[in-house]
N, C-alpha and C positions, 0 to 999 in steps of 0.2 A: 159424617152426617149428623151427629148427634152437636159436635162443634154448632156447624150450619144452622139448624134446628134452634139451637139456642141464642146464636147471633138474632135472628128473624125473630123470635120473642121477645128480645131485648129491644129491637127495632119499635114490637108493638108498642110497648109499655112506654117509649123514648114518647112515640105520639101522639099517647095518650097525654102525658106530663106533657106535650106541649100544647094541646086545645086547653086543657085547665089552667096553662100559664097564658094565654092570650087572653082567656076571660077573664083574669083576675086583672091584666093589665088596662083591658079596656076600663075594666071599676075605677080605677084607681084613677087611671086618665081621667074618669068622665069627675070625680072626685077634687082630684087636682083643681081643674079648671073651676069649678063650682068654687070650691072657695079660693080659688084668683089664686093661687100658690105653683110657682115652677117645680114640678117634679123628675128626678131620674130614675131610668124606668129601667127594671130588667126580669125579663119575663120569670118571676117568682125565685129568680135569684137575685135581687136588689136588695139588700141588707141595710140597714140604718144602727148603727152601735152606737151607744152613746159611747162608746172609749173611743171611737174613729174622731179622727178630726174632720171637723165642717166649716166651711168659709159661710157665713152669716152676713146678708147683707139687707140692711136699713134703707131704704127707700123716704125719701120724703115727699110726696107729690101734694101741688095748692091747686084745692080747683077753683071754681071761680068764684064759691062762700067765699075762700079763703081762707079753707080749712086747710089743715096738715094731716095727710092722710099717711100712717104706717103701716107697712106689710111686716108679715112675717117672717119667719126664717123659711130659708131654704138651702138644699142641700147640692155640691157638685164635687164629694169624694165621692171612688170605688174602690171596692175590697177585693172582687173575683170574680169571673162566669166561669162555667162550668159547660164542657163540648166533651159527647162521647165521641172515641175514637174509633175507626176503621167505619163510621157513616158510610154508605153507598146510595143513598137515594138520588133521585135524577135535579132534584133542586139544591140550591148552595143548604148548608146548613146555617138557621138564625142563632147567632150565640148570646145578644142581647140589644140593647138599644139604650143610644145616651139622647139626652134633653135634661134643655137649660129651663131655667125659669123665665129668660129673656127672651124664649120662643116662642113668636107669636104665629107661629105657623103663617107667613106671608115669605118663609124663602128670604127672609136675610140674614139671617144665621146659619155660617156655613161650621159642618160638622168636619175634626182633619180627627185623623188615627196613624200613628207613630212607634216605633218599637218593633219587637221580633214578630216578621212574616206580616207585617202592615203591609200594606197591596200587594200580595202576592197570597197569601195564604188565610189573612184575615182584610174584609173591603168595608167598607164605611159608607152610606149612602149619606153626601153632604147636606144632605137637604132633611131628613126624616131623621137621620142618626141611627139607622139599623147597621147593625155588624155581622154579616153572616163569613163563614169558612167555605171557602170553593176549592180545597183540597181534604181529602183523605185522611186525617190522622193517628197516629199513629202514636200511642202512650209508653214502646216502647223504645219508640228513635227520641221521641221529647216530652218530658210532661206536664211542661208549662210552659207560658209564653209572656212576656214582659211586654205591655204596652201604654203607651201613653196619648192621654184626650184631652181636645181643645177646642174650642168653639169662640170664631171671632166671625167678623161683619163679614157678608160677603162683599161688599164695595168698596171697604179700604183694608179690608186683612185685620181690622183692631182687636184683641183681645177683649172676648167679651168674660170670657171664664180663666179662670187661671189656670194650667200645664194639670191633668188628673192622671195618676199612673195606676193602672188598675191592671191585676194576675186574670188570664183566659187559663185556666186547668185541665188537660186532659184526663175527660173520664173513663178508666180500665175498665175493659170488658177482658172475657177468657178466653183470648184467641192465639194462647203459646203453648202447647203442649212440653212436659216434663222432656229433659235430654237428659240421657246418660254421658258428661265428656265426657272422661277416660276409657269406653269399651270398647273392644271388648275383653273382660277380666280372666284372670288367669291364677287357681288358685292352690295349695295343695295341702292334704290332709292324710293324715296317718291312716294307716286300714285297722279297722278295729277301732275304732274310738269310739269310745259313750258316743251317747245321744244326747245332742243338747251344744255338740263339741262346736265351737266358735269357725266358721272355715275362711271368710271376711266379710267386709262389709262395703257395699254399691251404694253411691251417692247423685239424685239424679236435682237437676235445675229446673228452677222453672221463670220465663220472663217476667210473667206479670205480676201485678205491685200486688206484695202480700198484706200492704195494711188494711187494701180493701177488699174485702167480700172472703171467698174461698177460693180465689182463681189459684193460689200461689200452695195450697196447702196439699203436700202430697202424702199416699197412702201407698205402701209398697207391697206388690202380693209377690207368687212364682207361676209361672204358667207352666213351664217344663221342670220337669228334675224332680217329682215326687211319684212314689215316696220317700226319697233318700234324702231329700233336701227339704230346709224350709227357711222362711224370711221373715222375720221380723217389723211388722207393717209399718211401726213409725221410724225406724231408726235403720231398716235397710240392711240390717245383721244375717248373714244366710249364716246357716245351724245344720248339722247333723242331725236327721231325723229317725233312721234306722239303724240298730247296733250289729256290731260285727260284719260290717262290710268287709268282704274278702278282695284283698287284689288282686290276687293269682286270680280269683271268678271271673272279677271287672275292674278296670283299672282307672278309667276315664268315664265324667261325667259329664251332659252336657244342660249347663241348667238357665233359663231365659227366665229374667225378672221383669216384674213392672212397676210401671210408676204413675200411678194417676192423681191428675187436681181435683179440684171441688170436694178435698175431702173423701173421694173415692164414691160420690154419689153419680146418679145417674148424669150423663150431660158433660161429666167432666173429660180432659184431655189424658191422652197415657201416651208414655214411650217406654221402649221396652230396652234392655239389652241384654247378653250375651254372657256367661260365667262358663268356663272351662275347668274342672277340678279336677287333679289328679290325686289320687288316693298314692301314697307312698309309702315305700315296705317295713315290714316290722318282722324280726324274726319269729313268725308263728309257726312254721313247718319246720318238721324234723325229716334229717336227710332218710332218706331209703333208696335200699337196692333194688336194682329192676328182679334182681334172682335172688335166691336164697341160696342155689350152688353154682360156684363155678366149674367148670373142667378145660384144664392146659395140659399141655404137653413141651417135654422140652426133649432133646436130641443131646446120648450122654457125651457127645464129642463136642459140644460146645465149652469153652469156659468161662470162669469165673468175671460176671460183669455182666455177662451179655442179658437183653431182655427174655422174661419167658412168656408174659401176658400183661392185660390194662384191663382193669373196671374203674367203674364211676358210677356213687351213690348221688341220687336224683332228690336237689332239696330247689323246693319251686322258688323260695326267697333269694331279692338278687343283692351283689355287691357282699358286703361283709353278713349279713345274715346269712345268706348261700354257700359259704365258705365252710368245706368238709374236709377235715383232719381224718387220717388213715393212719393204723398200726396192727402189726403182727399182734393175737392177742394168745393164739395156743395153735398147735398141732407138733405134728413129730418133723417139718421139715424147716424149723424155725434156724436148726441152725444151717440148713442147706439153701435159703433162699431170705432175701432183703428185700424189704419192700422202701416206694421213697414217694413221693406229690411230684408230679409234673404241674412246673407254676404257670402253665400255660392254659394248658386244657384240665388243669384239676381234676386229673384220675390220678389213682391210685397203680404205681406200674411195680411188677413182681418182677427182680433181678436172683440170677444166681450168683449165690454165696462163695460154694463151691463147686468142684465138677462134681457131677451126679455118674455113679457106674450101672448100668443096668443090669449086668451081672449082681450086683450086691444087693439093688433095692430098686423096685419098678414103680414105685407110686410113694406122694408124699400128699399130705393134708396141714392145709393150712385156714385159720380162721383171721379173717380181716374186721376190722371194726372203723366204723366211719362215722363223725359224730364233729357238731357246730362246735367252733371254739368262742363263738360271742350269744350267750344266751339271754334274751331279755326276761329278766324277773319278775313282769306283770302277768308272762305266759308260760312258766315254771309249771303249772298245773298240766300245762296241755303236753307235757312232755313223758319218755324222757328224748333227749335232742340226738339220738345216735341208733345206727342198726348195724347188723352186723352180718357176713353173707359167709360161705364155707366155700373154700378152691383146693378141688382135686386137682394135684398134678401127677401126671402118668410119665415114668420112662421109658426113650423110645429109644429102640438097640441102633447102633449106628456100626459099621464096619471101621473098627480101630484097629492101629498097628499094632504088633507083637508088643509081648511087656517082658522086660531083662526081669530076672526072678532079684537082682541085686542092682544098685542106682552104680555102682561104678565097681568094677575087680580091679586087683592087686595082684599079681605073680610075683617069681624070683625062677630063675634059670641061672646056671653056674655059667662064668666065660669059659667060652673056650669049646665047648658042648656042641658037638657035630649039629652037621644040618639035618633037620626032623625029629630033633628032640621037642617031646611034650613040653607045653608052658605052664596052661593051666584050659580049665571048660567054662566058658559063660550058657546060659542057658537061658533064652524065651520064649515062650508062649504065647499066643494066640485067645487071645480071653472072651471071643465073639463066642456065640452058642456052635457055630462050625465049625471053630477047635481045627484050624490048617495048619499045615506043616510051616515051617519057619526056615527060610534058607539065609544062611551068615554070608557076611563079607566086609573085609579089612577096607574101609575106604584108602586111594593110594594118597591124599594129601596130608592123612596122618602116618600113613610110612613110605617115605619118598621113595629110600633105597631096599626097601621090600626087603627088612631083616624077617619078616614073620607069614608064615600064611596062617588058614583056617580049616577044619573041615566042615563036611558035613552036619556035621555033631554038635561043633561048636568048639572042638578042640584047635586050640592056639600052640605052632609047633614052629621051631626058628628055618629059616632059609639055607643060614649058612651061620658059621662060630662066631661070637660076640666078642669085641674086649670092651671090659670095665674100666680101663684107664684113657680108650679114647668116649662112651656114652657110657656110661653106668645105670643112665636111667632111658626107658624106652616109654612115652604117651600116648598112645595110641587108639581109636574107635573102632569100633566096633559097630555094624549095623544091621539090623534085621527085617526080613519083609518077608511079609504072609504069600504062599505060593497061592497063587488060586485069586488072590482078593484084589485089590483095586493097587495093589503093587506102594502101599503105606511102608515106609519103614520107622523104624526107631532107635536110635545111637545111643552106646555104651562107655564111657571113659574104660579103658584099659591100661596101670600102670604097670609096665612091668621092669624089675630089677636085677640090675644082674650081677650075680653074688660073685664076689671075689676069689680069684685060684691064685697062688703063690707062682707066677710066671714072671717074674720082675724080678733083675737083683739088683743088689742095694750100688749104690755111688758115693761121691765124696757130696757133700751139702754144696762146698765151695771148688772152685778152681783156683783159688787164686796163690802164687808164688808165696815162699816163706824165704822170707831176709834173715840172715842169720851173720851175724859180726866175726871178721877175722879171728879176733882175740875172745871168742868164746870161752866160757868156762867147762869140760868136763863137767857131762852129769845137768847142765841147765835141762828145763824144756823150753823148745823153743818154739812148737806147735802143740795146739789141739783141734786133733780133726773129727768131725762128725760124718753120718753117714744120711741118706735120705734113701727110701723107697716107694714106686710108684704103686705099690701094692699095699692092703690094708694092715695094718698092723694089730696082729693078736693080743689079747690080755698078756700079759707080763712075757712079750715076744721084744725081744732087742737084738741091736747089733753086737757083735765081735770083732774082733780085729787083730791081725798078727802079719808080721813082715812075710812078702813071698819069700819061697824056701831058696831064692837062687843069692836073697842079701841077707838069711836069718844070720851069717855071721860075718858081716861086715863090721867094719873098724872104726866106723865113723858113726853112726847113729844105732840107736834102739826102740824100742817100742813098747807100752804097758797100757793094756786094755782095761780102763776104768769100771767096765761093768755096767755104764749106766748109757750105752752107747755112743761112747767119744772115745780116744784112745790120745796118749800124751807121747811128743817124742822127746826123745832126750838126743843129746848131745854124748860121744865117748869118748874122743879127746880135744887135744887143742892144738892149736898152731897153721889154721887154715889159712889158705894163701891164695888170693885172685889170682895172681899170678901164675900160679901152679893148678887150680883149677876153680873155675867162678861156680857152674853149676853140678848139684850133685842131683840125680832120679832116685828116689827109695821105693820101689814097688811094694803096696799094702795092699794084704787080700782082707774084703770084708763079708761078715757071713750072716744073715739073717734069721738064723734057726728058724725057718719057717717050715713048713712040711707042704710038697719035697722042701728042702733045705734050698736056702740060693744064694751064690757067693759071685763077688767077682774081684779082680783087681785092679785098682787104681794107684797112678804113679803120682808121688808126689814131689813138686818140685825146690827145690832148696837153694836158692840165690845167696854165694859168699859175698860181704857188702864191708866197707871201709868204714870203720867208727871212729868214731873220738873217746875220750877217759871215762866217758859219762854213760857210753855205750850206744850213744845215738848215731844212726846212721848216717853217713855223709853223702858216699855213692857208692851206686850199685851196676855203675854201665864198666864197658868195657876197656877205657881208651887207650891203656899201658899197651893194650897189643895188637894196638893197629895205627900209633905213632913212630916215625924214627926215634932212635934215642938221641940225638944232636939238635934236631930240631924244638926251638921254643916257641913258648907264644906268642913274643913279639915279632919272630919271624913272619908266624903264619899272618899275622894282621900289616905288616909289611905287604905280602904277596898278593893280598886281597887288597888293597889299595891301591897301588898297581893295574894291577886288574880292572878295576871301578874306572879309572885312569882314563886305561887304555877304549874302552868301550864306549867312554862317553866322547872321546877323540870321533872314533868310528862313526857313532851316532850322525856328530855335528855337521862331520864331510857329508855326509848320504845327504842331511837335508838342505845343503847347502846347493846339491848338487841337482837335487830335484826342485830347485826354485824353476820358476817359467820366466824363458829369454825372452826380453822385448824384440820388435820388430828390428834388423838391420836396416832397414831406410826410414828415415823422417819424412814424414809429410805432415805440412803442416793444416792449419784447420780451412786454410783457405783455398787450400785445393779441391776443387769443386767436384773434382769424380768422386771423390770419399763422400759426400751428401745428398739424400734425395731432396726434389724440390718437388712438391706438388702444383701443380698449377689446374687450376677448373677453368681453364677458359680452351673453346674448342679451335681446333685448324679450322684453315680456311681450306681443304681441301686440297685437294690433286694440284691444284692452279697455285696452291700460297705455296709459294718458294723462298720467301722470308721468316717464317715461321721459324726456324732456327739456324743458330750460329754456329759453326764447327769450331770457330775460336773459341767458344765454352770448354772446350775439351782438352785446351792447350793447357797445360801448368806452367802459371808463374814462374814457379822457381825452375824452370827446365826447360825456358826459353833460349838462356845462353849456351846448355847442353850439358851443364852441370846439376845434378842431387844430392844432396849432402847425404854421407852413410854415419852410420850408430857403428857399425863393427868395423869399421877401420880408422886408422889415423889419419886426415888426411895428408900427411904430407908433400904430397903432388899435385897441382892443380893440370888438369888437362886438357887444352885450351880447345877452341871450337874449330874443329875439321874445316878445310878449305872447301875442300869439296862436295860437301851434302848441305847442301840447301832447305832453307826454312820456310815453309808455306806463310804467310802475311796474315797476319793476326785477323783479316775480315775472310779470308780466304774458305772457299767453302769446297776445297779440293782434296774427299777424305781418301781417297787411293794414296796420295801425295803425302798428306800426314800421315799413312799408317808405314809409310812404305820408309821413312825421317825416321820413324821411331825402329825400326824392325832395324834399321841401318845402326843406328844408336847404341843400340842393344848388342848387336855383333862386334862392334868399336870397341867397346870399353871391357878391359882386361877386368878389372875389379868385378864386373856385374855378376850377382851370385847362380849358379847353375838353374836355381829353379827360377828365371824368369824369361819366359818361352811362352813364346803362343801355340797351342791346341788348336788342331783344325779338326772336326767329326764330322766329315764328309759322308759319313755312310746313315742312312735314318730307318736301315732292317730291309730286310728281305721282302719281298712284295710287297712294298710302297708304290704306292700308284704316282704319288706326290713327287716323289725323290729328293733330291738333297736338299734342304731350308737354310743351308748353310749360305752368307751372303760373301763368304771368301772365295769360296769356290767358284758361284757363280760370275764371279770378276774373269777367273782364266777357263772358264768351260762354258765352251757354246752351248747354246740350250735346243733340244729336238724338237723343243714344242713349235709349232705353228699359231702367231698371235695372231694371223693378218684377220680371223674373226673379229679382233678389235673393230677393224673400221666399221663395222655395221654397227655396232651399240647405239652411235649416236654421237653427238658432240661432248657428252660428259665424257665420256672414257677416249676423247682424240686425244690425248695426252699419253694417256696406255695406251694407244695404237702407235705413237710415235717412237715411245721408247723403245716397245718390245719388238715390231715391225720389222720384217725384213733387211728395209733398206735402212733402217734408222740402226740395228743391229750392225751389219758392216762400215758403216760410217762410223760408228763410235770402234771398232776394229780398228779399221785405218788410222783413226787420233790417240788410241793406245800402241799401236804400234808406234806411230809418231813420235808420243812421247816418251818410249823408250828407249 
């Protein structure tokens, strides 16, 4: 409105300026003429400079004295007109008016106008030379206009003036109000900051031409956003106006600026926009607990690790300002409980150390401290940055198993120790405030073969006797469970050992034979034997050793007990003889002095062996006395050759023997019964009686009545019978050929037993069918009844003919015939 308001002012004042430029141009016109001078006229904007160029023209006119009359100058440059913009009156607007000197107002001097927006946006009355604007304009789409004036004869177009280019100007009025582009802004500032603190700075446009008047000249205020905010009215600077702004209080502001022209006086245009600030955090809060005490509880059967409780001290600052460190700082269960930071949720979580017993200690106290590890040093005053809160924790009794008064027993039991000897007592307890009875038991996976039971009590007593040389050591558990309670148990290592009894007697270490040379010397040794036992061996406890009493005085060896448990045998005289005896036994009894004492006897064995000078043994076997004495070794390798000989003779016949006979008859490849032939192509049926040749079946080579044989010589040829007759190679009469061959077969002495023909007339016991045999059916009439045949039809008149009654006796009759 105030826009509007001042447009219509502007209007007035415009026409005012224009009736004082009409009456100064009428002067000046009535002027003009008066002294006879062509004038250019423009309503009180017509300029005359002398720095402008002027076309000056000299006139000579004779009148009819025959005087020379001269005029004076005159002018036809232009400099400029001048047209406010956004005009709306209902008449064109007058922008100014050209005239020549050569215008005598009789309309033959036609006025043209050329250049930007000539007939369309600026018209030219050819006759008068007025210029008005019949559009709208607008100073900030264009703010001047280029055109060009000329003025020639209206009857032949001549040039009366020469080409004038003269500037139309639009005049700015203030009809653009300020714009904010970039909004709306967005800005952020620290919480706490002086006053005065810089937050940015909004810059607003304005269209209209600033060289003229105040339209362009803006003043920035704040309408929203005080009193925390303020601006800067020529430079647009928004400031912090209020100190210690709290973010946790408020965090977002929302602040609307303005911007108006004319210098910010009345009438002028504003626009406004949009500032969004966010205050951003500064570590000013120090962290605090909701509580000053806590109280937890934990359960003494839980163990070491497990959680007990969480807090979490409350500091309103986010991101690293907000960030609370935790640590144990005193109480008495610092060493029974850990504290650590969940990186997640930033508590503080309270872990057990160790297990807690509630029999021993029902409550612990602990103090926590929670405090910023980024403290900013302009807010040092406001602190200090840390609090601190106290956690009772109580122990709570839980039903645990029995407790072994010892982590594992050790026994010793002697082997050997009847069944129900004492072992040893383990003993547990019940540590709960109701103090139950504890009932034991030997689990069986640690004693398979149940050497041990238990009592009552806890007394560990044996099954049955142990020995130490097959377990010596027994592992075993032990487990306890509260009668009464929730059936908890708790296991015990039990080692028990089992002590050594002298029930072993000693042996020889080795078995092995002693070689001893014919020509021995009286007095050598020629052994030294040891002893071993499976029993333990006492401090300064050894073997003994002395010949049993049945050889203490034998002839041929002795014996001397070293002491140190070996014993040496000697040799007592010489002249030993394989021959006379190879092996000699010297029974040795050995004795362990143990307590009881334990001896036994072992034979040792003494192999006579054949030496050489050097005393090295040659041989030790037997063979002087289980050869003849005439036989040598060339003999024996004789005999065995022989033998090799004879065996591989044997061999050679056998497989000579088991070679596989070829066939006695030759047939050669062209006998056609030895080949299948496939043929795909079908009979013609019942009716095709060409279909095959019984000469296929005839052999070649056995046409004249001869076969050649593999198993004999032939030396006879045996010529063809007079009287059996050969069916004709087209001949398709197979009774006739079977009956040639069967005759053939009987003939010939040579032919081997197995070449016979099988007739298996019988096809089993209730066949309905009966025999399938086609031999048979040759010499045995058939019971069947075919004359069904004749109904089928014409296809089976064929098989009504053969099998038919009368067709049956006719073919009778021609077998009898032909035989």
């Amino acid at each position: 409105m105030a826009a509007l308001i001042a447009k219509r002012q502007g209007f007035g004042l415009l026409r005012a300026l224009l009736v004082l430029l009409g009456v100064s141009v009428l002067c000046s016109v009535a002027l003009g003429t008066r002294d006879g001078h062509a004038t250019l006229d423009h309503r009180s904007h017509r300029h005359r400079h002398p720095g402008h160029l002027s076309l000056h023209r000299h006139r000579q006119r004779t009148g009819k004295e025959g005087q020379v009359l001269h005029r004076s100058k005159r002018g036809w440059v232009w400099n400029q007109f001048f047209v406010i913009e956004e005009y709306t009156g209902p008449d064109p607007v007058l922008v100014g008016r050209l005239h020549s000197d050569v215008d005598k107002g009789d309309g033959t001097i036609k006025y043209i106008l050329s250049g930007e927006g000539a007939g369309t946006i600026f018209v030219i009355d050819d006759k008068t030379g007025n210029i008005h604007a019949t559009k709208t304009l607008d100073r900030e789409e264009q703010a001047q206009y280029t055109l060009t004036a000329q003025a020639v004869a209206r009857d032949t177009n001549e040039p009366l003036e020469p080409p004038s280019e003269f500037i139309v100007k639009v005049q700015d009025i203030n009809d653009n109000p300020p714009e904010f582009l970039h909004g709306p802004y967005y800005a952020r500032v620290p919480e706490m900051s002086n006053v005065g603190t810089s937050v940015m700075q909004v810059t607003a446009t304005d269209a209209d031409d600033p060289t003229y008047g105040n339209s362009a000249r803006l003043v920035y205020s704040i309408l929203q956003g005080q009193p925390y905010f303020s601006v800067e009215p020529q430079t647009g600077i928004i400031r912090t106006a209020l100190p210690n702004m709290d973010r946790e209080a408020r965090q977002e502001y929302d602040v609307v600026i303005q911007a108006k022209d004319m210098g910010g006086h009345m009438g002028g245009l504003s626009g406004t926009t949009e500032v969004k600030i966010t205050l951003t955090d500064v570590n000013d809060n120090p962290p605090k607990f909701p509580q000053s005490v806590y109280t937890m509880s934990v359960s003494e059967d839980k163990v070491a690790g497990e959680e007990v409780g969480r807090l979490k001290a409350k500091d309103p600052d986010m991101g690293d300002n907000g960030l609370v460190n935790y640590r144990l700082i005193d109480g008495d269960g610092m060493s029974m409980f850990e504290l650590s930071t969940n990186s997640e949720t930033r508590e503080a979580v309270i872990k057990l150390k160790k297990q807690v017993d509630f029999e021993t200690k029902r409550s612990y106290t602990l103090k926590v401290e929670g405090s910023n590890p980024h403290i900013d040093p302009r807010f040092l005053a406001w602190g200090p940055y840390k609090d601190e809160a106290t956690i009772k924790i109580s122990v709570e009794d839980a039903d645990e198993p029995p407790v072994f008064i010892a982590s594992s027993y050790t026994f010793e039991v002697e082997e050997n120790a009847p069944r129900g000897t004492p072992v040893g007592r383990v003993h547990a307890k019940d540590t709960d405030v109701a103090n139950n009875p504890v009932r034991y038991m030997i689990p069986r996976y640690t004693d398979v073969d149940q050497f041990f039971s238990i009592s009552e009590d806890g007394m560990i007593i044996t099954n049955r006797p142990l020995d130490r040389e097959t377990q010596p050591w027994h592992n075993i558990s032990v487990s306890a469970t509260e009668i009464g309670g929730h059936h908890q148990d708790t296991k015990v290592r039990v080692n028990i050992k089992v002590k050594d009894v002298n029930d072993n007697s000693p042996e020889f270490a080795t078995n092995n034979e002693v070689h001893m040379c014919e020509n021995v010397a009286p007095g050598k040794v020629i052994e030294t034997v040891s002893a071993v036992d499976k029993d333990e061996m006492a401090h300064r406890q050894h073997f003994t050793f002395s010949l049993a009493p049945e050889v203490a005085h034998n002839q041929n060896f002795s014996l001397k007990d070293n002491r140190d448990s070996t014993a040496s045998i000697y040799v007592l005289r010489k002249g030993f003889s394989r021959l006379t005896q190879d092996v000699y036994h010297l029974p040795i009894e050995i004795n362990d002095n143990g307590f009881p004492s334990m001896s036994s006897t072992n034979t040792l064995t003494i192999r006579v062996c054949s030496c050489d000078s050097k005393d090295s043994i040659l041989s030790c076997n037997v063979e002087p006395y289980v050869l003849p004495a005439g036989l040598s070794t060339g003999a024996l390798i004789a005999i065995l050759a022989c033998i090799v000989i004879l065996l591989a003779i044997v061999v050679l016949f056998v497989a000579l023997r088991r070679q596989k006979k070829e066939p006695l008859i030759v047939f050669e490849e062209e006998d056609i019964r030895e080949n299948i032939i496939t043929y795909d192509d079908e009979g013609g049926g019942e009716e095709d009686t060409e279909a095959f040749d019984i000469a296929t079946l005839q052999n070649p080579d056995g046409a004249n009545g001869f076969l050649p044989r593999k198993d004999i010589k032939p030396e006879l040829q045996y010529p063809i019978r007079p009287g059996v007759g050969h069916p004709a190679p087209n001949s398709v009469d197979v009774d006739d050929f079977i009956k040639t061959r069967i005759a053939e077969a009987d003939g010939d002495p040579t032919a081997p037993p197995y070449d016979s023909i099988q007739i298996y007339g019988y096809e089993g016991r209730g066949s309905l069918a009966g025999s399938l045999s086609s031999l048979e059916s040759v010499t045995t009439e058939s019971d069947l009844d075919y004359d069904y045949l004749q109904s089928w039809g014409p296809r089976f008149r064929k098989l009504a003919d053969l099998y038919g009654t009368k067709d049956c006796s006719v073919l009778d009759e021609d077998d009898s015939e032909d035989s």
